[in-house]
MARVO-775308 format. One record per residue: x, z, y of N, C-alpha, C, O, CB in turn. Coordinates in nm, 3 decimals, always signed. Glycine has a CB too. Layout:
<kolvexs>
+---------+---------+---------+---------+---------+---------+---------+---------+---------+---------+---------+---------+---------+---------+---------+
!    n_c1 !    n_c3 !    n_c2 !   ca_c1 !   ca_c3 !   ca_c2 !    c_c1 !    c_c3 !    c_c2 !    o_c1 !    o_c3 !    o_c2 !   cb_c1 !   cb_c3 !   cb_c2 !
+---------+---------+---------+---------+---------+---------+---------+---------+---------+---------+---------+---------+---------+---------+---------+
!       X !       Z !       Y !       X !       Z !       Y !       X !       Z !       Y !       X !       Z !       Y !       X !       Z !       Y !
...
+---------+---------+---------+---------+---------+---------+---------+---------+---------+---------+---------+---------+---------+---------+---------+
</kolvexs>
This chain:
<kolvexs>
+---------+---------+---------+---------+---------+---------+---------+---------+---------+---------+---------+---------+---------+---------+---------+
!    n_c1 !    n_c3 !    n_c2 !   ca_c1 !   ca_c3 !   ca_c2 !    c_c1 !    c_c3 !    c_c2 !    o_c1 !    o_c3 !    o_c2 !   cb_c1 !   cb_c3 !   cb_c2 !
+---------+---------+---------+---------+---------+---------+---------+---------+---------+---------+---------+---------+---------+---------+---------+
!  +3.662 !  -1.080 !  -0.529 !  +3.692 !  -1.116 !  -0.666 !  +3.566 !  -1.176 !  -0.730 !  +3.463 !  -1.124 !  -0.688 !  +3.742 !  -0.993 !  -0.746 !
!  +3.549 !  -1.281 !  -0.828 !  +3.458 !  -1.348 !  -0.835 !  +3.390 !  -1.318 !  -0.953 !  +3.459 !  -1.287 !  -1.050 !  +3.490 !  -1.462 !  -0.818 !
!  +3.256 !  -1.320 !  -0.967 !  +3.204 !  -1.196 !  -1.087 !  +3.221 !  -1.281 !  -1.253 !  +3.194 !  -1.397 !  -1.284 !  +2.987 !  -1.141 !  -1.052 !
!  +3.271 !  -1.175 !  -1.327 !  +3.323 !  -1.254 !  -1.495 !  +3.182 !  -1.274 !  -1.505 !  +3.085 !  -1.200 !  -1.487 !  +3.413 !  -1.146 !  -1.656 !
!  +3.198 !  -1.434 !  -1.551 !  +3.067 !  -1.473 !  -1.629 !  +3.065 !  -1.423 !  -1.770 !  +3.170 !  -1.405 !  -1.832 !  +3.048 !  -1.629 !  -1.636 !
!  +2.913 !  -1.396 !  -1.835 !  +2.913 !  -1.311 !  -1.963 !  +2.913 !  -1.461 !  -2.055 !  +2.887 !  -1.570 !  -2.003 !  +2.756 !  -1.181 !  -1.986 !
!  +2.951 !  -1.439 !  -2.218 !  +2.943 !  -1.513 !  -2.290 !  +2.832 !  -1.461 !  -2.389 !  +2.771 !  -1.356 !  -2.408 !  +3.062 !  -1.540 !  -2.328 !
!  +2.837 !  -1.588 !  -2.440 !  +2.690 !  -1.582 !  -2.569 !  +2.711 !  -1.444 !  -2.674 !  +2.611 !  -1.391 !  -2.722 !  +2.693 !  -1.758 !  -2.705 !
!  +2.832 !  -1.400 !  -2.701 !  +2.865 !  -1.250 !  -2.731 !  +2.803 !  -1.168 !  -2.687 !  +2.707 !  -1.104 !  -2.731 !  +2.969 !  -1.206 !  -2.701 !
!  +2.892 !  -1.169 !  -2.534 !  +2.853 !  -1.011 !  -2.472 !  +2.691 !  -1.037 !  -2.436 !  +2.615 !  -0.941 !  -2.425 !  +2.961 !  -0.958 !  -2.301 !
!  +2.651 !  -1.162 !  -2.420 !  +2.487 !  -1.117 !  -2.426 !  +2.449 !  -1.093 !  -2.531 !  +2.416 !  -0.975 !  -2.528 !  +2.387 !  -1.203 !  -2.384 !
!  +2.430 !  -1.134 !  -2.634 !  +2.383 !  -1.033 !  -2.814 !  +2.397 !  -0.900 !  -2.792 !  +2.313 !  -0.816 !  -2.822 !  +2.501 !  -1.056 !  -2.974 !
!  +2.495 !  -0.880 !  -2.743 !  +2.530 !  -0.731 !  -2.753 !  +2.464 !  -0.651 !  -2.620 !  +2.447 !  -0.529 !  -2.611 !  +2.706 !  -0.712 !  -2.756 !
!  +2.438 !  -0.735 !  -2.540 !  +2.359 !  -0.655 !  -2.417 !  +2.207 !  -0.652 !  -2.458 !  +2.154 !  -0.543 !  -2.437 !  +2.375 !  -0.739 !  -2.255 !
!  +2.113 !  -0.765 !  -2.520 !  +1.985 !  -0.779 !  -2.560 !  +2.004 !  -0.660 !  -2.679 !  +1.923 !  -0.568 !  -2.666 !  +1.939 !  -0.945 !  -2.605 !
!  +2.091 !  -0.649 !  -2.784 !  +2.030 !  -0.541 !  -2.866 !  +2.071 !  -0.386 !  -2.797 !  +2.030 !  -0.276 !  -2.833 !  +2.090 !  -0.559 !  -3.030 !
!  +2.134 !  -0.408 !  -2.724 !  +2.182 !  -0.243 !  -2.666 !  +2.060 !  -0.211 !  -2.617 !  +1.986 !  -0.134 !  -2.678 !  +2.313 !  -0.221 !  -2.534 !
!  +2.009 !  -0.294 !  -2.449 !  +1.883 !  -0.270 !  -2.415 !  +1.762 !  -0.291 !  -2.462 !  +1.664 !  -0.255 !  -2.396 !  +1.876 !  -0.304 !  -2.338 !
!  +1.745 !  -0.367 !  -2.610 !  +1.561 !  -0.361 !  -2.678 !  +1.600 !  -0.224 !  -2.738 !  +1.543 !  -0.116 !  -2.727 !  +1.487 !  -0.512 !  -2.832 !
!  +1.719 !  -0.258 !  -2.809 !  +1.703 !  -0.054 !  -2.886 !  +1.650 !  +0.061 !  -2.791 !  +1.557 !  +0.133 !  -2.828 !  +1.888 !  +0.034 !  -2.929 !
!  +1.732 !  +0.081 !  -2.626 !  +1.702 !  +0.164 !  -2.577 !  +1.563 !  +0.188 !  -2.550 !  +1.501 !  +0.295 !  -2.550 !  +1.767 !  +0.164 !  -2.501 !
!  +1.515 !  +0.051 !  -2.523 !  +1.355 !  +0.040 !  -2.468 !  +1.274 !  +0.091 !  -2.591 !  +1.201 !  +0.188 !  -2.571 !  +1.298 !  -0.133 !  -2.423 !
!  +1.277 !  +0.053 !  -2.679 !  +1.172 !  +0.054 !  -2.816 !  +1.224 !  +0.188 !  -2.890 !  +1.149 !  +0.254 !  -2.961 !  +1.191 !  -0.104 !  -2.936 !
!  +1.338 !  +0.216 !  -2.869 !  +1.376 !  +0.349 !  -2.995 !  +1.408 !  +0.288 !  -3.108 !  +1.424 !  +0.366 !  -3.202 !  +1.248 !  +0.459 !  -3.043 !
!  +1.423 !  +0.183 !  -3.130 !  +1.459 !  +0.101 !  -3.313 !  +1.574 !  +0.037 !  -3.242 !  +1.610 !  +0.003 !  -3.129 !  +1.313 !  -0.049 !  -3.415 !
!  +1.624 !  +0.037 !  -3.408 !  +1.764 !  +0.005 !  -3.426 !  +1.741 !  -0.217 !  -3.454 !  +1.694 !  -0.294 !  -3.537 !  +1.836 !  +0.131 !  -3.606 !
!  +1.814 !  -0.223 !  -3.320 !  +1.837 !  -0.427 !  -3.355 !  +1.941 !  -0.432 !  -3.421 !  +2.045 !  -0.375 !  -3.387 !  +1.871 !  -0.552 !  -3.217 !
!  +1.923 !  -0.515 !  -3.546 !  +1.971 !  -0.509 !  -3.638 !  +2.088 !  -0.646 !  -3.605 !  +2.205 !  -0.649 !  -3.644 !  +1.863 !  -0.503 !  -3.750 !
!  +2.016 !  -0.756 !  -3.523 !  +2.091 !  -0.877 !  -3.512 !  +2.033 !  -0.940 !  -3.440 !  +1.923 !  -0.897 !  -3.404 !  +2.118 !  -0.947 !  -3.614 !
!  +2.085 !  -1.074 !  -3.384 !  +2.047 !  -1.162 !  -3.289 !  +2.064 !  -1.304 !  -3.366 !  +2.178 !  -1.345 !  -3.388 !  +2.135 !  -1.142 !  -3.153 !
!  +1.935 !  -1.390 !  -3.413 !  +1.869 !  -1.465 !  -3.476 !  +1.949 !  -1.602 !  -3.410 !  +2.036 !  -1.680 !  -3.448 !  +1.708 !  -1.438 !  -3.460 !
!  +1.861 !  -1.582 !  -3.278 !  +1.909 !  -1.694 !  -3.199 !  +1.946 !  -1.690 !  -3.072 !  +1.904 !  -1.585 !  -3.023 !  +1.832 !  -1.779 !  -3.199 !
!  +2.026 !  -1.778 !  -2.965 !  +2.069 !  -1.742 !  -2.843 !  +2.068 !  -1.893 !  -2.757 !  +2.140 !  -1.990 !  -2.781 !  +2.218 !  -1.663 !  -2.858 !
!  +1.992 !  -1.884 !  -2.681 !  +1.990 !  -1.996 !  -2.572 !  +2.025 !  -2.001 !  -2.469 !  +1.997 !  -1.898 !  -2.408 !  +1.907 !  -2.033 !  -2.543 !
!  +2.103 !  -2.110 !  -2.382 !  +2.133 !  -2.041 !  -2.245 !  +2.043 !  -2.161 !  -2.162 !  +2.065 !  -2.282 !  -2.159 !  +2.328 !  -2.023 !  -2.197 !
!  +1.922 !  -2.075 !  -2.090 !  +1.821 !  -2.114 !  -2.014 !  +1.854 !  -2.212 !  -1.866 !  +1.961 !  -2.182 !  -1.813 !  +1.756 !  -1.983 !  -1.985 !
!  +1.809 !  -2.274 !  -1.827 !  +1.839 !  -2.393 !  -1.713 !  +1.892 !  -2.305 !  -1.608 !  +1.988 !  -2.345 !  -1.544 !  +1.697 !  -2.491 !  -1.654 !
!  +1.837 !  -2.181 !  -1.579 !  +1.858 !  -2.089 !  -1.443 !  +1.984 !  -1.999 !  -1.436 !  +2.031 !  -1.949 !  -1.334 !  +1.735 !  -1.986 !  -1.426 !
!  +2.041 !  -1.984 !  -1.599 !  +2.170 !  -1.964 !  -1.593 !  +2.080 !  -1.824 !  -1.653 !  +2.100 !  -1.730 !  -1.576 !  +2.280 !  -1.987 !  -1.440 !
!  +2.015 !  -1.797 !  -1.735 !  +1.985 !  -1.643 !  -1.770 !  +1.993 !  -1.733 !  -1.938 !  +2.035 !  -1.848 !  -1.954 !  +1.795 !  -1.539 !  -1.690 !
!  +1.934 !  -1.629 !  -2.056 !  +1.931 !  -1.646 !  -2.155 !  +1.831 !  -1.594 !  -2.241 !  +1.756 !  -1.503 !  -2.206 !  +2.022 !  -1.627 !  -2.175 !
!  +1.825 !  -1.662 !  -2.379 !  +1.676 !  -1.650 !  -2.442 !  +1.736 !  -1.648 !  -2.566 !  +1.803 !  -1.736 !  -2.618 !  +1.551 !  -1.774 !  -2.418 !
!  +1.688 !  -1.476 !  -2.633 !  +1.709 !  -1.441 !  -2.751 !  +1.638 !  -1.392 !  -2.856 !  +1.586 !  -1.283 !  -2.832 !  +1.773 !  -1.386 !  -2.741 !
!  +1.617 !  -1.443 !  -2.975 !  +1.577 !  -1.358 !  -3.014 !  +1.654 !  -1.222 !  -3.110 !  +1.765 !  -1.224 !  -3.164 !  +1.496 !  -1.423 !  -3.053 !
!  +1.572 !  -1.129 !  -3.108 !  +1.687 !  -1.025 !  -3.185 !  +1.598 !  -0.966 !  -3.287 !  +1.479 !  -0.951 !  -3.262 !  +1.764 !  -0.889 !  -3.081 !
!  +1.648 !  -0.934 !  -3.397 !  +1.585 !  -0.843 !  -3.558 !  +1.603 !  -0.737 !  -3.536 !  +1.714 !  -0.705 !  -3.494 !  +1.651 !  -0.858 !  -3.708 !
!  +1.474 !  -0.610 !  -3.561 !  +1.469 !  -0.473 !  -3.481 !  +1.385 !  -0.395 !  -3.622 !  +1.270 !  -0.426 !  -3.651 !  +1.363 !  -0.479 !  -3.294 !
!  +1.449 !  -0.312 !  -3.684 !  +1.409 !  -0.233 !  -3.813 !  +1.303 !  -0.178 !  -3.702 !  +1.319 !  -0.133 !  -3.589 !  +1.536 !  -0.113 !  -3.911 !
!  +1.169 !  -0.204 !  -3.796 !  +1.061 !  -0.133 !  -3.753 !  +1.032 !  -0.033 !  -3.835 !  +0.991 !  +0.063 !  -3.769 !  +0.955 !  -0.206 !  -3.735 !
!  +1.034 !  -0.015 !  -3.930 !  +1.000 !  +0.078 !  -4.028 !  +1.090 !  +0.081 !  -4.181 !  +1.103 !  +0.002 !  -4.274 !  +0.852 !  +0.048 !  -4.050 !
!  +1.128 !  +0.184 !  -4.156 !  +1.245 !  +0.177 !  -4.300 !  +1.184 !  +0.235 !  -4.393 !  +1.134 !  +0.345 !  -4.371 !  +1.397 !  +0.255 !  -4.295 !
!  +1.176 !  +0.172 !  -4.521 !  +1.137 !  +0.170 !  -4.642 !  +1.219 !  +0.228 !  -4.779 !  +1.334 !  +0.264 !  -4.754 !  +1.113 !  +0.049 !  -4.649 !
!  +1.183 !  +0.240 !  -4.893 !  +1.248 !  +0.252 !  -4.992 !  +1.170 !  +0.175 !  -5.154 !  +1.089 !  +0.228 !  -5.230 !  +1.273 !  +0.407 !  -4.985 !
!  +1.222 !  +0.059 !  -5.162 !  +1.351 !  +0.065 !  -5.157 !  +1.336 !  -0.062 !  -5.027 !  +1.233 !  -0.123 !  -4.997 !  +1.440 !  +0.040 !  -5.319 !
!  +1.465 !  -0.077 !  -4.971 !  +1.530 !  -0.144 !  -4.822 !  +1.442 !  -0.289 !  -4.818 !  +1.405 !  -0.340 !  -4.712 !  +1.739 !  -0.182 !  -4.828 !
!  +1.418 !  -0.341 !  -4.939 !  +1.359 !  -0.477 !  -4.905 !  +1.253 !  -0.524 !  -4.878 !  +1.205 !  -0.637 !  -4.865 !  +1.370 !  -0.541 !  -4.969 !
!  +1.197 !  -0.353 !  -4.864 !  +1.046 !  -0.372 !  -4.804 !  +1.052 !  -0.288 !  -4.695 !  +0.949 !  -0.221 !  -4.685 !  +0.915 !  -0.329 !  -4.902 !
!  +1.145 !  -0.263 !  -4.599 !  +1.179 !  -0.258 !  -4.477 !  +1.106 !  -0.333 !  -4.364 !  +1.116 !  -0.454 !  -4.383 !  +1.294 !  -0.287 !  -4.482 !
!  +1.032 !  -0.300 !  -4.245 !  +0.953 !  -0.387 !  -4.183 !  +1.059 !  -0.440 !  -4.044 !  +1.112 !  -0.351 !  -3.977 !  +0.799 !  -0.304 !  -4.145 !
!  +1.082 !  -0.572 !  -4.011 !  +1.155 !  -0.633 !  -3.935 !  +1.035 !  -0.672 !  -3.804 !  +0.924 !  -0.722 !  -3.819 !  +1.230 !  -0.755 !  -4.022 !
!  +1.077 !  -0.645 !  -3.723 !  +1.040 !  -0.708 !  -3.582 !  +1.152 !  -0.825 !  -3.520 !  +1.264 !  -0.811 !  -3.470 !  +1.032 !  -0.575 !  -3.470 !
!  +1.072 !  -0.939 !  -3.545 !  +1.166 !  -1.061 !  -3.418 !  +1.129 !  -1.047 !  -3.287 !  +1.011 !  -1.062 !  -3.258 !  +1.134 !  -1.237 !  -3.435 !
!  +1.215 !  -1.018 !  -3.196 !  +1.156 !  -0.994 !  -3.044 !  +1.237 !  -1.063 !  -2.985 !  +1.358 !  -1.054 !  -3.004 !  +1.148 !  -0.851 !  -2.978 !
!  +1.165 !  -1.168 !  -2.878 !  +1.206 !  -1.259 !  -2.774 !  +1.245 !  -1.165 !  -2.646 !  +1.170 !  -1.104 !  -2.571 !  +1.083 !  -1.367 !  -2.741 !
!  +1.370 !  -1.172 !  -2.647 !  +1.421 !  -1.115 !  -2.507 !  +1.467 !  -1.206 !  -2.399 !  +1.540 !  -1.288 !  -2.455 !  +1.535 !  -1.028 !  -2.529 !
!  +1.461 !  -1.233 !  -2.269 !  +1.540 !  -1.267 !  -2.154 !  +1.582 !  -1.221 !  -2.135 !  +1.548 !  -1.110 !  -2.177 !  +1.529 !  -1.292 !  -2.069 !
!  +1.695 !  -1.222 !  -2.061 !  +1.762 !  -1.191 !  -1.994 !  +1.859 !  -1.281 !  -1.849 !  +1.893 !  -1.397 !  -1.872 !  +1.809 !  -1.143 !  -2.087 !
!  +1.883 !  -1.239 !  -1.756 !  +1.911 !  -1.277 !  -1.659 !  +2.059 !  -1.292 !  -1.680 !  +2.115 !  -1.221 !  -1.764 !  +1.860 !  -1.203 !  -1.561 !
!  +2.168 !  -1.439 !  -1.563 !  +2.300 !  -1.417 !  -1.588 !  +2.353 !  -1.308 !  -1.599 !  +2.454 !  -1.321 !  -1.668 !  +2.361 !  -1.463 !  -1.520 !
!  +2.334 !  -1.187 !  -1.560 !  +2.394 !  -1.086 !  -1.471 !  +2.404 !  -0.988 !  -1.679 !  +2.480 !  -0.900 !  -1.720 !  +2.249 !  -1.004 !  -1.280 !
!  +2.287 !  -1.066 !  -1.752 !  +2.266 !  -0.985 !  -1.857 !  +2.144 !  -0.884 !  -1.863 !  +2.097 !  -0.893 !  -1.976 !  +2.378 !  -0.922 !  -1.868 !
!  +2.080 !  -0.797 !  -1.794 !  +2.004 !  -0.745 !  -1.728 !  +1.847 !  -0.771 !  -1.764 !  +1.779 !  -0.830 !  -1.681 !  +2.044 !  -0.778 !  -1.612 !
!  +1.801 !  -0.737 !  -1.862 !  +1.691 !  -0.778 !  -1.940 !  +1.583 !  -0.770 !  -1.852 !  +1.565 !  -0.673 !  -1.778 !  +1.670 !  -0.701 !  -2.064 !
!  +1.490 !  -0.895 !  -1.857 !  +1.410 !  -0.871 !  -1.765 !  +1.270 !  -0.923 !  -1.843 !  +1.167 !  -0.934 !  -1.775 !  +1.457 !  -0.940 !  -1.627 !
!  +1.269 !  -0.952 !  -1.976 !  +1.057 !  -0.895 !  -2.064 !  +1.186 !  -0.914 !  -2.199 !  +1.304 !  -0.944 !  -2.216 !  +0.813 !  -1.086 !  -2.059 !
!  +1.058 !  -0.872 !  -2.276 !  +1.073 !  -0.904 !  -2.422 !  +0.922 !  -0.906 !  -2.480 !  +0.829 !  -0.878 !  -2.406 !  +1.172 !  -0.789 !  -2.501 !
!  +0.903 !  -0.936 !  -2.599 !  +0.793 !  -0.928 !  -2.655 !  +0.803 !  -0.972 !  -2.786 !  +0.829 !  -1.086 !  -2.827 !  +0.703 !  -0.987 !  -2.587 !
!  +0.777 !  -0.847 !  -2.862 !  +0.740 !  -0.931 !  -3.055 !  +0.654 !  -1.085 !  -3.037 !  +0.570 !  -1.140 !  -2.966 !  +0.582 !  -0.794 !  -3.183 !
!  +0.743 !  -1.107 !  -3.156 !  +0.646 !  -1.246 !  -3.171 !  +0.646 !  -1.264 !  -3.322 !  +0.574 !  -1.348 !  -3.377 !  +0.712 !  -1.400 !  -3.087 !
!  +0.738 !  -1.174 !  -3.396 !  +0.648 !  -1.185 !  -3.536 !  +0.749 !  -1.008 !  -3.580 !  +0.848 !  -0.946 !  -3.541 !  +0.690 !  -1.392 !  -3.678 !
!  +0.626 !  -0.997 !  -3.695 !  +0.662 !  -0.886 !  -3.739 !  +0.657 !  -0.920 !  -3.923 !  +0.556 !  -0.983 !  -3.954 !  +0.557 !  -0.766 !  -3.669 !
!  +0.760 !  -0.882 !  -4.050 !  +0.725 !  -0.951 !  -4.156 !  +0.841 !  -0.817 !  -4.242 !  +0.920 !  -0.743 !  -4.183 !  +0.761 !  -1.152 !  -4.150 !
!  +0.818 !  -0.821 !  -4.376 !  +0.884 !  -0.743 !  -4.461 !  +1.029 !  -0.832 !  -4.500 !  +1.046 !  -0.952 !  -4.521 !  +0.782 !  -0.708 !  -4.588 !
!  +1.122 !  -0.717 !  -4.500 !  +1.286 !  -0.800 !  -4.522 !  +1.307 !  -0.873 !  -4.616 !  +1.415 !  -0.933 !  -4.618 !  +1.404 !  -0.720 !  -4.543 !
!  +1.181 !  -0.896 !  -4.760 !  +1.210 !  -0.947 !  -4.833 !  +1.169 !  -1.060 !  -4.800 !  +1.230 !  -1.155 !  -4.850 !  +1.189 !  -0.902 !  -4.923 !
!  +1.039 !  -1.094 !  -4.694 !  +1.003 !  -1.225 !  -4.645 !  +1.075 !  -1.302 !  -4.547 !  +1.029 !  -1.404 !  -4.494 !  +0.890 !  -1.216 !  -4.599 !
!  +1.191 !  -1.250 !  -4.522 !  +1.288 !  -1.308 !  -4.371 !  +1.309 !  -1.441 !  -4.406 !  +1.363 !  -1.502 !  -4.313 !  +1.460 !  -1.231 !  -4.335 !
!  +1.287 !  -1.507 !  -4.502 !  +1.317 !  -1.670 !  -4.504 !  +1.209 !  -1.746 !  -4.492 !  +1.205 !  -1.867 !  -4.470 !  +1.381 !  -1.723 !  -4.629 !
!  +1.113 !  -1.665 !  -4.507 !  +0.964 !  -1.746 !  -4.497 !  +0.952 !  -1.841 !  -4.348 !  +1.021 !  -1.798 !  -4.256 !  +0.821 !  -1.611 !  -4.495 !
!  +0.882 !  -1.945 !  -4.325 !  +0.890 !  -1.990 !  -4.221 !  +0.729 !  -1.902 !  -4.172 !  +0.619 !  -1.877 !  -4.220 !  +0.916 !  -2.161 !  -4.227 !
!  +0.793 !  -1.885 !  -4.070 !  +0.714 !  -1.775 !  -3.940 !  +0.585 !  -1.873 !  -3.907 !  +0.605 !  -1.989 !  -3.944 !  +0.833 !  -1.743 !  -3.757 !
!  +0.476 !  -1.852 !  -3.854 !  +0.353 !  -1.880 !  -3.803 !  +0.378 !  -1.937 !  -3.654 !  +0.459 !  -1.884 !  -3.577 !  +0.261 !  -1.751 !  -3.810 !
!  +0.289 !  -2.069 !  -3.615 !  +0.322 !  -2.163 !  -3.539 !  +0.264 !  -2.044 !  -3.405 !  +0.171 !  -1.964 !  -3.417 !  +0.247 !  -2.332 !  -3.576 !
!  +0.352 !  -2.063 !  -3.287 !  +0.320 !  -1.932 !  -3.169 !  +0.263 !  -2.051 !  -3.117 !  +0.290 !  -2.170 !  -3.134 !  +0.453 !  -1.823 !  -3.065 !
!  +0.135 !  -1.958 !  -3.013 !  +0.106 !  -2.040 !  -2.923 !  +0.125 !  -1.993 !  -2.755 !  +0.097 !  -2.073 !  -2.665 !  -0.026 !  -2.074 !  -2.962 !
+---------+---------+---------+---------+---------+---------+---------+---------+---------+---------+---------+---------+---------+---------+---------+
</kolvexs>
């Protein structure tokens, strides 16, 4: 039987299942979703780093995840960290 290919869905939902488990914080959402030349995928996902009061000074982590077709996360890494009230700000050029 020939293996179900995953969709741009069920990967969101596989990148925040496995950064939550890894890190202990709750991913809040998946920003953006690419599907990579090798047939794996490149996400990033929003991960409450620190909850605040009141909520809009909540600290957000963007973390770049891969993942492989299969879904199967294989790095991640912050690449910006910013307060929920700054989430529209444009982010700092990565190198």
């Amino acid at each position: 039987m020939p293996k179900e290919r995953l969709t741009g869905p069920k990967m969101a939902q596989q990148a925040r299942r496995q950064l939550a488990e890894i890190t202990g914080m709750e991913a809040e959402s998946v920003s953006s979703l690419r599907r990579d030349d090798d047939g794996g995928w490149t996400l990033i996902v929003e991960v409450l780093e620190l909850s605040r009061v009141p909520s809009t000074d909540d600290v957000i982590g963007s973390y770049e995840v891969q993942l492989d077709e299969d879904g199967e996360l294989l790095e991640y890494q912050r690449i910006r960290r910013y307060p929920r009230s700054k989430a529209d700000e444009i982010p700092p050029e990565r190198s």
